[in-house]
N, C-alpha and C positions, 0 to 999 in steps of 0.2 A: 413344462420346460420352455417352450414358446416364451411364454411369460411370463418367466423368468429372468429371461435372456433379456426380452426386451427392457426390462424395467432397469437392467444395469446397464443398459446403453444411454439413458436417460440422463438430465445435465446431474451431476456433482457438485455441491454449495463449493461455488469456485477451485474445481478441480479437487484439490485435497484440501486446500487453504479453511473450507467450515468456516467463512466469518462471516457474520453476521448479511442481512437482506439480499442473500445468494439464495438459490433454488434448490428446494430441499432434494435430498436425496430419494429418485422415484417417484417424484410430483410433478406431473404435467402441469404445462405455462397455462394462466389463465386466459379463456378466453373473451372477448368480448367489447368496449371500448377502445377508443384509440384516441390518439391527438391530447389537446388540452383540459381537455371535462371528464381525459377517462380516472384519473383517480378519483375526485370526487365522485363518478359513478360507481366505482369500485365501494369505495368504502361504504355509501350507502347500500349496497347489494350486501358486505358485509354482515353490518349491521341489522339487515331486514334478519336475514338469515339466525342470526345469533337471537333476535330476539326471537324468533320463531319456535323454541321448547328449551327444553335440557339439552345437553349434547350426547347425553345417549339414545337420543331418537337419530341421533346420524348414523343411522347404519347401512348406508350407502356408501364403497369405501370411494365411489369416484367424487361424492359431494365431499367428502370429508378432505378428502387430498386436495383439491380445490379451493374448501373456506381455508386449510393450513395455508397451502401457497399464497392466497393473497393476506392471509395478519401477515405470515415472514413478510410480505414484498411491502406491507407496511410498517412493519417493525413492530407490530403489535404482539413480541412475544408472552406475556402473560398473558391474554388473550386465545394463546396459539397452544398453549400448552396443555392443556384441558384436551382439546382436538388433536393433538398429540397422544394425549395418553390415551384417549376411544381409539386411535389406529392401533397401538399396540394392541388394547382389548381385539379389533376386527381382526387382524391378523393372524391372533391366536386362535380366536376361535374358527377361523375360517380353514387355517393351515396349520397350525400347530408349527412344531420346531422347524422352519422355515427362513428361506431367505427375505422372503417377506416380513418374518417377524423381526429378523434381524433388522431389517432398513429400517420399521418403522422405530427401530428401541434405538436405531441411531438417530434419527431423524429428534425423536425428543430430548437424547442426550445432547444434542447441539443447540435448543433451543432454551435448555438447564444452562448451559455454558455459558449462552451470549446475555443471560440473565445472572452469572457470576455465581450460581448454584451449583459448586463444582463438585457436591458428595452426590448428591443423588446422578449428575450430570455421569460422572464416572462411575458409577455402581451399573445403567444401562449400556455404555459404551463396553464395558468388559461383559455384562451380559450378551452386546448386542454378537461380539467378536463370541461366544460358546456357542450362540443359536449358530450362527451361519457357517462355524466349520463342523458342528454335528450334522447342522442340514448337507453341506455342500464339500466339507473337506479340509484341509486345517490349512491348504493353499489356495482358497474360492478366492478370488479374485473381488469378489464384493466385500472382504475382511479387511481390506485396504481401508477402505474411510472409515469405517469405525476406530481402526486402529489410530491412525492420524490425528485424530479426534481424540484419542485418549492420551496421546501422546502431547498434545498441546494440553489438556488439563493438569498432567504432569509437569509440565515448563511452566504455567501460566501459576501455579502453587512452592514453584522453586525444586522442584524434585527432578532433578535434572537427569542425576543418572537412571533414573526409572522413562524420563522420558527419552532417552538416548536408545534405552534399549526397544522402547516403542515402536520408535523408528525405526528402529533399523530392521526389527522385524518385519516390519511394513513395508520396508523397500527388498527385503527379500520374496517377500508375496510378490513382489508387483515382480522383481524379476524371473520368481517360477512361473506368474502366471502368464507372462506378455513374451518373455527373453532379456537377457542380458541387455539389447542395446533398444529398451524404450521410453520415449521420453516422460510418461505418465513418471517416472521413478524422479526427475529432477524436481517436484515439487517437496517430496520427501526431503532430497538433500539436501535445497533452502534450508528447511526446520531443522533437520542436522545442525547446516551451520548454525544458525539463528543461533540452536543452545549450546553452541561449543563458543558461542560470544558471550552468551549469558555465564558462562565459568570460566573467562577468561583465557581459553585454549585458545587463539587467535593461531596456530599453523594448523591444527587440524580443520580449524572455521576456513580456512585457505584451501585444502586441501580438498573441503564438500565442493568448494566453488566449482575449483578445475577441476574436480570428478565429473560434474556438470557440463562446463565447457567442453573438455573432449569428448564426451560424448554425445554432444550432438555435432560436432567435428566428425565423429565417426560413424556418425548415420546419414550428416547430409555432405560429408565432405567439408576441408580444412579451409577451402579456398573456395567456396561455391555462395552466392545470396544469399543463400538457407541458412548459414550458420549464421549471418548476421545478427539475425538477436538476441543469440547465446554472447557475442562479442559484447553487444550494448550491457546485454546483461550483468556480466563477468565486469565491464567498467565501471558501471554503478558499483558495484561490490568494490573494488578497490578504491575508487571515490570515497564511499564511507570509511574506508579505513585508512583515509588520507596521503594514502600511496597515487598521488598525480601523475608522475611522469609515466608510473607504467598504465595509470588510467588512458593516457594521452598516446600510449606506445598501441594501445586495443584502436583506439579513433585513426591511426596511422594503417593498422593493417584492416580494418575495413573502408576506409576509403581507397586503398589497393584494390582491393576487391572488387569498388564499383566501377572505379576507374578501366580495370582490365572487362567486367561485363559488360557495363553500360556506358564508360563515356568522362570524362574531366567535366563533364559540364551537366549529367544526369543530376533532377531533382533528389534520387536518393547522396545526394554527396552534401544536400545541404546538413541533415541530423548530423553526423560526425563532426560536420567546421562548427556548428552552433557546441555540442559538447565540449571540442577542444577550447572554446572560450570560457563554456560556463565554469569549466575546470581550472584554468587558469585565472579567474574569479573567484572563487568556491578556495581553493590556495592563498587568496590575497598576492596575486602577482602579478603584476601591470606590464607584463610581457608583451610585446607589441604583435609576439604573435599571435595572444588571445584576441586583442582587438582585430586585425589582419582576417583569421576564420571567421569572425563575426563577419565582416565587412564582403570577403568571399561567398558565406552562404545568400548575403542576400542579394547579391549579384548575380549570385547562379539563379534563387529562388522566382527573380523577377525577369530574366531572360527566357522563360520556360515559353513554348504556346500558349498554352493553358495555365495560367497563373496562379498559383494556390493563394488566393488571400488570406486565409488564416494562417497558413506558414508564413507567409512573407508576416503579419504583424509580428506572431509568435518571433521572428529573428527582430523584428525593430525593434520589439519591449527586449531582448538581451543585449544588442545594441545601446537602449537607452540604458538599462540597470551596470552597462560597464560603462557606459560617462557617471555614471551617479559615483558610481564607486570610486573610480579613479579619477577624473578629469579634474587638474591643477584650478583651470580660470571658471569651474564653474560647468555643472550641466543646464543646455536649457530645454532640455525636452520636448525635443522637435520629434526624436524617434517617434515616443509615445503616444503625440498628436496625430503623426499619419496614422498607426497603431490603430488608435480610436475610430479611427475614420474608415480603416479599412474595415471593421468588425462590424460596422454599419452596412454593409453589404453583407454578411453573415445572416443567416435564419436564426443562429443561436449567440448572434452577437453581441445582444444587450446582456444576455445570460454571462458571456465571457468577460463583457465590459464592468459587469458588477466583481466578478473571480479575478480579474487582476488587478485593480484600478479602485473597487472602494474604500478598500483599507490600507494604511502604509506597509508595504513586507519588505524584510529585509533584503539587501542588495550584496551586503560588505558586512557581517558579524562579529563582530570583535566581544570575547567572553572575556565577565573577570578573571583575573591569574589565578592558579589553581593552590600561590602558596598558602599554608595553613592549614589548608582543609586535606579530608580523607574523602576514603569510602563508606558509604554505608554499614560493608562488613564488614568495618575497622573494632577490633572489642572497645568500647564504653564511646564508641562516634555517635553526637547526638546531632537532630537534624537541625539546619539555619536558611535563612532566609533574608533578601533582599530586595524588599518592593522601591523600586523608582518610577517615577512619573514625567514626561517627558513630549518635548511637541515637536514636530517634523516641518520642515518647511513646505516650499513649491519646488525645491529643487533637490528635496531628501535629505537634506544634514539636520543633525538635531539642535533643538535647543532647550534651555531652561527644565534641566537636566535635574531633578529633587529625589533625593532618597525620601520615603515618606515615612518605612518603618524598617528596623535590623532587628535580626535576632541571630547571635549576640550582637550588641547595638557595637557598632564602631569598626566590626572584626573584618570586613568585606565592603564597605561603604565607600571608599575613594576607589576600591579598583570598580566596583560595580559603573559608579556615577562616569568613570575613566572611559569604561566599556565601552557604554552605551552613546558617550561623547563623540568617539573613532568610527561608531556604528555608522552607515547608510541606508538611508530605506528608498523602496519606491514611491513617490509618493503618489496621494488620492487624486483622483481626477473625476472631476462633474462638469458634465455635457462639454466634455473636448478639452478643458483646460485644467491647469495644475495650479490646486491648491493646499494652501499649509493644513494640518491636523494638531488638536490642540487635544493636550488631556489623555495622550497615550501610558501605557500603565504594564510595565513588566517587572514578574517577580522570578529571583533568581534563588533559586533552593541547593543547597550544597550540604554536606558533614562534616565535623569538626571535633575534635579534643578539646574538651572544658580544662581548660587551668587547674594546676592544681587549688 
């Protein structure tokens, strides 16, 4: 029982989330190298090892957990799957119907999944969920990630209502097994929504949100720090669903919040002023008072004692990305340049300098119009497509803007080419300055009714 217990206190492949280069479920972290040589030390350890026999000379279940954790942490799932399947063999033969054996028939059903192997993937998830409530109970608390698991092979194949009921089953476990108000159950109600987006139920996908939101309102309190990243969270969510104002009405009541804990002028008030910009960006609305919070957070950012340099770029690059967007006479991209400068004092700043800066991203999106075309699930919608080719300046606007290929030819081509015209990027930067990108290349896929 001991050891039992411990092994499901153990990390979870991203809590319930199963996706992929997460830690398997009940695999101790490897140990060993550190710093910048330790993956290449890793994977040579790897590889000694694998060359070393067959894999049913592994029957040691601590080696075996071990080479699995580090193929997952390499992404070496076909690799991992083999050493997968001798943990189910050791399991069984060591415990028979077992929690143990349940983990491990989850542990390979995940690594089926992230390999798109979804029959056999789901044949051990629904085995793994009979082993562990004959072992443990039909409400074992270890029934959770299997189920989750199975529930996302059901959405991920379009079987919605089978994965609807997955879920929810699975948040009924989590709440027999934990209580009514524990947050392990919010990760379920994500995937809820998720698939009540995936069928177009958009107030029930509303509804998982704020089921979420209040209750963690109701565990750490309405008006307390705590709740604060239920708030961000919940604004993203309306964010995607392009409801701004009340996205910006959440950034309004958690900066209440810091305001009454900590302060008008607390490093936590910068995140909310920088969203209420990126939101009013992300809208395409040149509100001054997107610009305004911009301009606040990094005031506040750079008056602190202890100066965050990477916040403060992190607010110059949304600063710079709302001149690109909006600015009448022209951005020149001074933000960017401090930006750069400050990421130089960073340990992981060339790293960061390569993720914002060497490619153009967009700043201001503008999509072709949506007339003509369908859905997918439109009866006799066949798919189309729009490759343009297209070059960025120093200052982000596009130009020499080429459709290269339509299908159908003609059907989407001026709004596409239109698009992409209105579009703004960020543009590329090498060693501190801003220069143009030539030869950029976006394809634009949509459904449509063939003529009669």
């Amino acid at each position: 029982m001991r050891y039992r217990r411990s092994l499901l206190n153990r990390t979870l492949l991203c809590g319930l989330g199963l996706i992929a280069g997460s830690t398997l479920v009940g695999a101790q972290e490897p140990q060993g190298a550190t710093g910048p040589d330790a993956f290449d030390a890793d994977v040579a350890d790897v590889d000694t090892r694998m060359a070393g026999g067959d894999t049913s000379e592994l029957v040691a279940r601590l080696e075996a957990e071990l080479l699995l954790t580090e193929l997952v942490a390499q992404a070496r799932y076909e690799e991992a799957i083999p050493i997968a399947e001798r943990m189910v063999e050791l399991a069984e033969e060591e415990s028979g119907v077992s929690i143990e054996l349940g983990v491990a028939l989850s542990n390979l059903a995940i690594l089926q999944r992230n390999l798109e192997l979804y029959e056999p993937s789901e044949r051990n998830f629904v085995r793994a969920v009979d082993v562990i409530r004959e072992a443990d109970g039909t409400y074992s608390e270890a029934v959770i990630s299997p189920l989750v698991g199975l529930g996302m092979n059901y959405q991920a194949r379009g079987d919605f209502f089978e994965a609807e009921t997955t879920y929810e089953e699975a948040r009924t476990v989590s709440r027999r097994a934990y209580g009514l108000l524990n947050e392990q159950q919010i990760d379920i109600l994500d995937h809820l929504a998720n698939t009540m987006m995936d069928t177009q139920r958009y107030v029930e996908a509303d509804e998982y949100q704020l089921t979420a939101l209040h209750l963690m309102e109701r565990i750490h309190g309405a008006d307390t720090p705590a709740v604060l990243p239920a708030i961000y969270k919940f604004a993203r969510w309306l964010r995607s669903a392009y409801r701004f104002q009340e996205e910006r009405g959440q950034y309004v009541r958690a900066m209440d919040i810091i305001r009454d804990y900590e302060g008008a002028t607390s490093q936590s008030m910068v995140r909310p002023l920088r969203e209420t910009g990126i939101s009013y960006r992300t809208q395409k609305l040149p509100e001054g008072r997107g610009s305004s919070a911009l301009r606040r957070a990094l005031e506040i950012a750079e008056s602190q004692p202890a100066p965050d340099s990477r916040l403060i770029a992190e607010t110059l690059v949304d600063i710079g990305d709302w001149n690109v967007a909006f600015s009448k006479v022209g951005a020149t991209g001074e933000e960017y340049r401090r930006a750069w400068q400050l990421l130089g004092e960073l340990a992981d700043g060339d790293a960061l300098r390569e993720r914002w800066f060497s490619d153009p991203i967009y700043v201001l999106r503008e999509n072709p119009s949506s007339r003509g075309i369908g859905s997918r699930n439109d009866p006799g919608a066949l798919p189309g497509h729009v490759l343009v080719t297209f070059n960025v300046t120093e200052f982000g606007r596009t130009a020499n803007v080429t459709v290269v290929e339509s299908v159908p030819p003609g059907l989407k081509d001026d709004s596409t080419a239109r698009a992409i015209g209105r579009s703004r990027f960020r543009p590329r930067m090498v060693d501190g300055e801003l220069v143009p990108t030539q030869g950029l290349a976006r394809n634009f896929t949509f459904h449509y009714q063939p003529e009669e």
